[in-house]
C-alpha positions, 0 to 999 in steps of 0.5 A: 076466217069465220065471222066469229074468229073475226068477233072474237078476234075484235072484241073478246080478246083481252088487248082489244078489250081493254082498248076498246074500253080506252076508247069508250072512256074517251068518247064517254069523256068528250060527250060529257064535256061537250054537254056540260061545258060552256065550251067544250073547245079541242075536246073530241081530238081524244077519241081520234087521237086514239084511233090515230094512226088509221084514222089520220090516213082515213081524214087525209085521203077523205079531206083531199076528196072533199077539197080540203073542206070539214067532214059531215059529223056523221061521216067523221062518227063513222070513219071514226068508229070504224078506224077503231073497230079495225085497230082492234081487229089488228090489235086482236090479230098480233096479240093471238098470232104472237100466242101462236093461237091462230094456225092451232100450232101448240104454245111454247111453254 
């Protein structure tokens, strides 16, 4: 698999798109509050939440490394971020293989 099989795969690919573009939206949402909010409270579990399945297992195995202790902000930004940019791959990857685009065979029409 080529670099750009694996770009296109994560980002040109229109599910991944659109979830990439959920996620934007959410981390545009919790920045927003959190600058313009007296007290932004819970407002960053959105963005997590929708890299969830990865990134609770990336939290779990990081949080029993640390002895249970809270991440550094740029640690939990980066696991984050690349939580996300592998469930795109993923994402990408089902939806070209489900087309049958991956192993060049021809579509069922």
């Amino acid at each position: 698999m080529t670099a750009r099989t694996l770009v296109r795969l994560t980002f040109a690919n229109p599910a991944s798109a659109i979830y990439l573009g959920l996620v934007g939206a959410a981390v545009a949402f919790a920045t927003a509050v959190t600058l313009f909010a007296p007290d932004p409270g819970f407002v960053w579990v959105l963005p997590a939440l929708c890299a969830f399945p990865l990134f609770l297992c990336v939290t779990l195995i990081h949080g029993a490394a640390l002895g249970g202790g809270p991440p550094a902000t740029w640690l939990f930004i980066t696991e984050l971020v690349l939580c996300v940019l592998a469930q795109s791959l993923a994402l990408g990857t089902i939806v070209e293989a489900s087309r049958g685009r991956l192993r060049g065979r021809p579509r069922a029409n």
